[in-house]
C-alpha positions as CSV (number, residue, x, y, z in Angstrom):
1,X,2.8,65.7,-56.3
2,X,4.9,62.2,-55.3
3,X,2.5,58.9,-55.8
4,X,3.5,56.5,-53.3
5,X,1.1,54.4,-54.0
6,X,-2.4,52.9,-52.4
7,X,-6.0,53.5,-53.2
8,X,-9.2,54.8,-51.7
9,X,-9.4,58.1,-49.8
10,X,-6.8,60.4,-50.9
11,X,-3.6,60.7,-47.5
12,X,-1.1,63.7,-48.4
13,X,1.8,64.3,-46.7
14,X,2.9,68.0,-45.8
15,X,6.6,67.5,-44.7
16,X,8.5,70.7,-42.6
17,X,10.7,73.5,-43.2
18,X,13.8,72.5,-45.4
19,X,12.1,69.0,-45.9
20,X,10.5,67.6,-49.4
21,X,7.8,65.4,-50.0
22,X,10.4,62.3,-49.9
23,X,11.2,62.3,-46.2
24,X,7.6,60.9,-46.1
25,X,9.0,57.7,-47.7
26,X,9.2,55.2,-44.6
27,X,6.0,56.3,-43.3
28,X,4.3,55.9,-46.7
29,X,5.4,52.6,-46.7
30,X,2.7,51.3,-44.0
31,X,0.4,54.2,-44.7
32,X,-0.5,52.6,-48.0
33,X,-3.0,50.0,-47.3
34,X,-5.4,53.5,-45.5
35,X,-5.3,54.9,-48.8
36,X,-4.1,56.5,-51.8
37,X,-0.6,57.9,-50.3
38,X,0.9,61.6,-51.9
39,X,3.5,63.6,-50.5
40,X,3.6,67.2,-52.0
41,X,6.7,69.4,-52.2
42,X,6.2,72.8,-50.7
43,X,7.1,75.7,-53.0
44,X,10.5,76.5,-52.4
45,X,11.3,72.7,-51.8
46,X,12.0,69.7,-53.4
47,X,10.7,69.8,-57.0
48,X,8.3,72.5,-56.4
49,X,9.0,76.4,-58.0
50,X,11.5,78.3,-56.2
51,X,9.2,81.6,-56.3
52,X,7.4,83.1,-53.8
53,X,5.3,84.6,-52.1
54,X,6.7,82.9,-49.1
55,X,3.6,83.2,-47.2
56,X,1.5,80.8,-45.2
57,X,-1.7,81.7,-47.1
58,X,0.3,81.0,-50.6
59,X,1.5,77.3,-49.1
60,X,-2.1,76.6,-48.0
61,X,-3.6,77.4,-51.7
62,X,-0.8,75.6,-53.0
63,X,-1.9,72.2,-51.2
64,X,-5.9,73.4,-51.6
65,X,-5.0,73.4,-55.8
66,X,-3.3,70.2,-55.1
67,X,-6.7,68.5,-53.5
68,X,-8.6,69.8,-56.2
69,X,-6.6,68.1,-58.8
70,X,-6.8,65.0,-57.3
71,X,-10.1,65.3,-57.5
72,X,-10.4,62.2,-55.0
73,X,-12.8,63.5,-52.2
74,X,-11.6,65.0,-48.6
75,X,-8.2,64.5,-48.3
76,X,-6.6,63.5,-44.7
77,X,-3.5,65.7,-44.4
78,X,-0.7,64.6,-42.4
79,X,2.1,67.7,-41.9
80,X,5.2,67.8,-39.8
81,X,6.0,70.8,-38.1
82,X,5.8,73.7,-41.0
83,X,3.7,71.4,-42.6
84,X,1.4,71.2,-39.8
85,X,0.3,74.9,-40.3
86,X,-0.4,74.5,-43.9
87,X,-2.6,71.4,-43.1
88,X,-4.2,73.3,-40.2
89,X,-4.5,76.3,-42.6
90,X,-6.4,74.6,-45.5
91,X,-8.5,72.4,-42.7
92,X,-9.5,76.6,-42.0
93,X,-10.1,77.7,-45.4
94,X,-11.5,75.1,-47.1
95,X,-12.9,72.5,-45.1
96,X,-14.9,70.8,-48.1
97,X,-11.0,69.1,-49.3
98,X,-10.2,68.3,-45.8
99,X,-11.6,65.0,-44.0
100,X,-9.4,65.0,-40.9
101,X,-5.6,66.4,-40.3
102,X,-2.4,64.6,-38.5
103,X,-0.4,68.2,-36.8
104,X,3.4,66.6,-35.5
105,X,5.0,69.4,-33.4
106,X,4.4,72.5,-34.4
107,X,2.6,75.8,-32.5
108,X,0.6,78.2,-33.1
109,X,2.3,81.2,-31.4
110,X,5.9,81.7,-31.4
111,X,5.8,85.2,-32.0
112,X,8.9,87.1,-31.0
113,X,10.7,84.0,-31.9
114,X,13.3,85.0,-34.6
115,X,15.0,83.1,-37.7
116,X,18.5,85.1,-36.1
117,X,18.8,82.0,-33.8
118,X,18.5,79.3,-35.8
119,X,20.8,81.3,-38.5
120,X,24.3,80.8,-36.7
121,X,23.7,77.3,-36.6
122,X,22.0,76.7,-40.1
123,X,25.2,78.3,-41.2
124,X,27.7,76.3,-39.3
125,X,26.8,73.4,-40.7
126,X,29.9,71.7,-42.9
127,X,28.1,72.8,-46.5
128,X,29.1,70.9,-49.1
129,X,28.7,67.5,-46.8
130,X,31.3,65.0,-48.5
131,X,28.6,62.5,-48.6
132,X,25.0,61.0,-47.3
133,X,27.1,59.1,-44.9
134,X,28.5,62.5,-44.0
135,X,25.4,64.0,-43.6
136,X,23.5,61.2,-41.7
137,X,26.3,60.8,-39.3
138,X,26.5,65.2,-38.9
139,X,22.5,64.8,-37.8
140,X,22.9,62.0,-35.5
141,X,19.5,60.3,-34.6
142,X,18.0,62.9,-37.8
143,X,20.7,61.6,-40.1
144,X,17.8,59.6,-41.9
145,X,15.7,62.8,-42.3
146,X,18.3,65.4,-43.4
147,X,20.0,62.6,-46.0
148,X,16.4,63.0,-47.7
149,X,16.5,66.8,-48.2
150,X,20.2,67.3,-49.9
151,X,20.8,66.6,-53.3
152,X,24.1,66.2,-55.1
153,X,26.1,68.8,-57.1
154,X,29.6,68.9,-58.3
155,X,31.3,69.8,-54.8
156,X,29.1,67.3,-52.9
157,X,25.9,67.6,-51.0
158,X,24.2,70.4,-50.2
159,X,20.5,71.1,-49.0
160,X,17.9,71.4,-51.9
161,X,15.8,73.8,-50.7
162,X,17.5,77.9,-50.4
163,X,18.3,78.7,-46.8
164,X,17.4,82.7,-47.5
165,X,13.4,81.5,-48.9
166,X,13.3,79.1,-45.9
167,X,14.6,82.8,-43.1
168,X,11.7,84.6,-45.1
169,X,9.5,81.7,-44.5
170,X,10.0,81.4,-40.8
171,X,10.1,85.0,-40.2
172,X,6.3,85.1,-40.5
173,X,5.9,82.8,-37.3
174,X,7.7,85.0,-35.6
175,X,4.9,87.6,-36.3
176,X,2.0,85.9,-36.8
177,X,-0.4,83.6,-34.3
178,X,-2.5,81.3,-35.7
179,X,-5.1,80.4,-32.9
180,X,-7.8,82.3,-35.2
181,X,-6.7,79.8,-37.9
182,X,-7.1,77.1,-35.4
183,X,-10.2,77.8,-34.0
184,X,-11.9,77.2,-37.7
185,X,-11.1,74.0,-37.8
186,X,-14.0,71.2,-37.6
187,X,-12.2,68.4,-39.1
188,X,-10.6,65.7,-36.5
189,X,-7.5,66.7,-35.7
190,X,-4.4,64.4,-33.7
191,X,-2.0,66.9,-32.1
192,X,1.7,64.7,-31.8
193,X,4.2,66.6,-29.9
194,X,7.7,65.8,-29.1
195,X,8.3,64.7,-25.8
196,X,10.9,67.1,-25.5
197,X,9.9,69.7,-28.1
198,X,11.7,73.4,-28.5
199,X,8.4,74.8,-29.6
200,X,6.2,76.8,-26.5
201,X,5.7,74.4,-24.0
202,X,1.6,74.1,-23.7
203,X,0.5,75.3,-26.4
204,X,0.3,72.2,-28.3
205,X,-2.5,70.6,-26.3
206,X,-4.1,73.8,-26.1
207,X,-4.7,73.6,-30.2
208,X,-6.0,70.2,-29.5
209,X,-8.7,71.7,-26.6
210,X,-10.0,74.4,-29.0
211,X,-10.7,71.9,-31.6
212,X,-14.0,70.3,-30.9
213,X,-12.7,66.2,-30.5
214,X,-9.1,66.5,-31.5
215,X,-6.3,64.5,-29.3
216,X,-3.5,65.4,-28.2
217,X,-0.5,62.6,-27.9
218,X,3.3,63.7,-26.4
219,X,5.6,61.0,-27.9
220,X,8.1,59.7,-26.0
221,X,11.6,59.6,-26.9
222,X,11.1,62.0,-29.3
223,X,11.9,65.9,-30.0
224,X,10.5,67.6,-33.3
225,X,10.6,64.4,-35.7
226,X,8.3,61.7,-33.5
227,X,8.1,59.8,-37.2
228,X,11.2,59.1,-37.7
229,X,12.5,59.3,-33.8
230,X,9.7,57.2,-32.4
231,X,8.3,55.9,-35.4
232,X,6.8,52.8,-33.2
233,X,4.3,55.1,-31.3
234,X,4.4,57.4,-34.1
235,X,2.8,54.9,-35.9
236,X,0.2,53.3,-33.9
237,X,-1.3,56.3,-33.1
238,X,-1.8,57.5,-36.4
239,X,-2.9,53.8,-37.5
240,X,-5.8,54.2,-34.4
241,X,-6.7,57.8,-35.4
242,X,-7.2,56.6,-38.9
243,X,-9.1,53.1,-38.2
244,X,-11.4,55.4,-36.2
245,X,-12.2,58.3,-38.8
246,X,-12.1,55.8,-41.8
247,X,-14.3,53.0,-40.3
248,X,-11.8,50.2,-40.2
């Protein structure tokens, strides 16, 4: 677990597929003064084991064993995309180490989605990039994001996390739903979706109707990273979600 620092209720950060816990690090930044800030790296990511199982209901006891050792109260969870699910998922199953979760653009049902169309492209990419320069200027407006999840070897930069765990990881979305996952949740819940989004169009302010008082926020400008590609709005609206829940 990454300390960002803060104090007060416990805020941890559930970053996306390929991410690790240090992409968090600009929103952390102003996230600080609503609490004690973590940032957890998902297994297979970051610092975390490189073992499965690569399952949805492994990640969510992963971050519910993570609460516990904080042993700091509720938690609020804020997950991006894949980390979305697992804060959804641990809203689900334990709802005693969850106070209220932050979902950015992710959805519940994209089965008969496969990893074979994201593969072409995952693999076209210029692996080892030369340099963060390299990589930020490959990514284009996600430059900033992707220069957080490579790590340097001898031949240059490459991404930490495997890319065969992260096809077995995303696999299972394109089997599973999750609106039975969903509909246990009794937490608050802010729903941010990309203005223009590739996940299912609808569907994510239809997660935010079957939760009893959740919101539901498209972010302009944005696609699948509103925190880092409109991190204005982005930010306001998860400042006025947490005044509201924490009493400030």
């Amino acid at each position: 677990m990454l300390c960002f620092g803060g104090s007060g209720v416990p805020i941890v950060l559930l970053h996306g597929l390929m991410g690790r816990a240090r992409t968090w690090r600009r929103v952390a930044e102003w996230l600080r003064p609503y609490g004690a800030v973590y940032g957890l790296d998902a297994r297979g990511h970051g610092n975390a084991p490189r073992v499965g199982p690569w399952t949805t209901g492994q990640f969510t006891e992963d971050v519910a064993a993570a609460l516990r050792t904080l042993d700091a109260g509720p938690a609020v969870l804020i997950g991006h995309s894949m980390g979305g699910l697992h804060a959804w998922a641990t809203a689900a199953r334990h709802p005693e180490l969850v106070r209220a979760v932050v979902s950015e653009d992710f959805a519940p049902d994209q089965r008969g989605r496969t990893v074979e169309t994201w593969r072409g492209y995952f693999e076209s990419w210029p692996v080892p990039w030369e340099s963060l320069d390299h990589v930020r200027e490959f990514f284009g407006a996600a430059g900033e994001y992707f220069a957080d999840c490579v790590e340097e070897r001898a031949d240059g930069f490459h991404l930490v996390a495997d890319l065969a765990d992260l096809y077995v990881i995303a696999a299972e979305w394109g089997r599973v739903d999750y609106w039975s996952t969903v509909d246990k949740i009794r937490c608050p819940l802010l729903v941010l979706e990309g203005e223009h989004t590739a996940m299912p169009p609808g569907q994510q302010a239809m997660l935010a109707d079957r939760v009893p008082g959740a919101k539901h926020l498209v972010v302009p400008g944005s696609a699948h990273l509103p925190h880092d590609e409109a991190p204005e709005i982005y930010r306001g609206a998860i400042e006025a979600f947490l005044s509201q829940i924490l009493g400030r």
